[in-house]
N, C-alpha and C positions, 0 to 999 in steps of 0.2 A: 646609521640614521643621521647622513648630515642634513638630507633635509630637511628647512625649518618646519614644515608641516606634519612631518612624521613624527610622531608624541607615542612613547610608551605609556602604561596607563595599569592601573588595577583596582580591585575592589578594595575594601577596606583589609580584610583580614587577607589579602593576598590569593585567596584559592583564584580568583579570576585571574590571570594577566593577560594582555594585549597589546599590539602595535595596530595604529590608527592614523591614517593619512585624509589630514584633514585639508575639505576640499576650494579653502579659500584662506587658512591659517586661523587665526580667530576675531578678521573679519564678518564673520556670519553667528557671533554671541548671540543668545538671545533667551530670556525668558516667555512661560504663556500665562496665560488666565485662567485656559481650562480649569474644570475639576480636581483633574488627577496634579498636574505641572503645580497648580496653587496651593499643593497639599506638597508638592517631592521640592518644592523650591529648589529645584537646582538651574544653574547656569550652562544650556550648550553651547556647543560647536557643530558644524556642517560636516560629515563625510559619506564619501558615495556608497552604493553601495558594491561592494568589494571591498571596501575601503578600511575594513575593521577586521587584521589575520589575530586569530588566537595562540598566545605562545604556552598557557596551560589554563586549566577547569574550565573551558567551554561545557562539559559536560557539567557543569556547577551552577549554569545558569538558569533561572526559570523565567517567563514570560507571566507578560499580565496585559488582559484585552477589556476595553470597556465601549459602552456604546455602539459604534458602529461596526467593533473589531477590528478595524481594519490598520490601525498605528500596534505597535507590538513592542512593550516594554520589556526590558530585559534589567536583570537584577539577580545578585550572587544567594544563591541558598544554603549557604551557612551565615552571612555577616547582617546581608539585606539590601544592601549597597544598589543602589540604581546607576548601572554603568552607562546603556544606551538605551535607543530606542527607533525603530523603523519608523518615520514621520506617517501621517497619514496625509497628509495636502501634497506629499513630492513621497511615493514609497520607494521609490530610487535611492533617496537620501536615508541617512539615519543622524540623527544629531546625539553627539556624544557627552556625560557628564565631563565637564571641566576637572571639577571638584576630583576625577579619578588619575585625571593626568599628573605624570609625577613632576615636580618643582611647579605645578599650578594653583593655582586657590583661584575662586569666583571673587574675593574680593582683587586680586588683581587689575581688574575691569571697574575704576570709577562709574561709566555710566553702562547701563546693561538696557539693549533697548527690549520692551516688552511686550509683544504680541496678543490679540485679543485673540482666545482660543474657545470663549464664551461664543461668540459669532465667529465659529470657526468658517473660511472659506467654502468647505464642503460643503457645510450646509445652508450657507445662506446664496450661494453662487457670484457674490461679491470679490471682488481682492481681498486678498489678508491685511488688515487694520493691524494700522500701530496704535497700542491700547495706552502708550508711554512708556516712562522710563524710569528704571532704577537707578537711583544713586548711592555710590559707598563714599566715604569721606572721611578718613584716617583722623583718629584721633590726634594726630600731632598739627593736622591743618585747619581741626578746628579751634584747637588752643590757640595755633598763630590767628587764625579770623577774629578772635576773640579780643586782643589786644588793640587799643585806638592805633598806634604807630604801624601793627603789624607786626611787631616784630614777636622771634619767638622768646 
C-alpha cells in the first residue's frame, strides 16, 4: 500500500476489514444535512466504485435504504459501525467513513465542508449547495487564542 490514497480501514469491533482506494485522497471530505448523515454524523471520503476490496466479514455487513432507496448504506452487524455508503447523486461513487480508516480520526480535518442533503440535488434538479462548514479547533489552540500576547 504505498499509495497514499490506498487506506486500510475496519469496523469498530474488527469483523469488517477492507482496503479502499480513495479517489481524490481526502480532498473530497465532506459532511450532509440529510436525515440520515445528521443523525450518523460521520466525516467521508470519495472512492469509486471498485474502489472498496474486502479483506474479511463482507459477509458481516448489512445495508440500510431510505426514501428514494437509491443511496445504500452499509454498516457491520455485530458492532454497528457505519463503514460506507453507495452515494445517491453519483452511484459510481461510494464515500467512505473516515472515522474507519486506521491512524484517521474526523477531527484530523480542522474545517469539514458540509453539504445540503436536506435539498438534495435529486430532488430539487439544482447543483449540490454547500450548506457550510464544520469546524474542529483543538483544545490547545484555543487556550493559545485565549491569551492577549498569544502565547501558550
Amino acid at each position: 500500500m504505498n499509495d497514499t490514497n490506498v487506506r486500510a480501514g475496519q469496523c469498530h469491533c474488527g469483523a469488517v476489514r477492507f482496503e479502499v482506494t480513495l479517489s481524490d485522497g481526502f480532498k473530497s471530505i465532506r459532511r450532509c444535512t440529510c436525515s440520515y448523515c445528521r443523525m450518523r454524523g460521520a466525516v467521508v471520503a470519495m472512492a469509486e466504485m471498485g474502489g472498496i476490496r474486502f479483506l474479511k466479514g463482507e459477509d458481516r455487513l448489512t445495508t440500510y435504504r431510505f426514501h428514494t432507496g437509491s443511496a445504500q448504506h452499509f454498516f457491520c452487524s455485530v458492532c454497528g459501525i457505519y463503514t460506507h455508503h453507495q452515494r445517491r447523486s453519483d452511484t459510481s461513487l461510494y464515500a467512505v467513513n473516515v472515522a474507519c480508516l486506521d491512524g484517521i480520526s474526523p477531527f484530523d480535518f480542522h474545517e469539514v465542508p458540509v453539504m445540503d442533503g436536506v435539498n438534495h440535488t435529486n430532488d430539487t434538479g439544482k447543483p449540490t449547495r454547500r450548506a457550510g462548514t464544520l469546524r474542529f479547533i483543538p483544545a490547545d489552540d484555543i487556550s493559545r487564542r485565549s491569551k492577549p500576547d498569544g502565547s501558550a
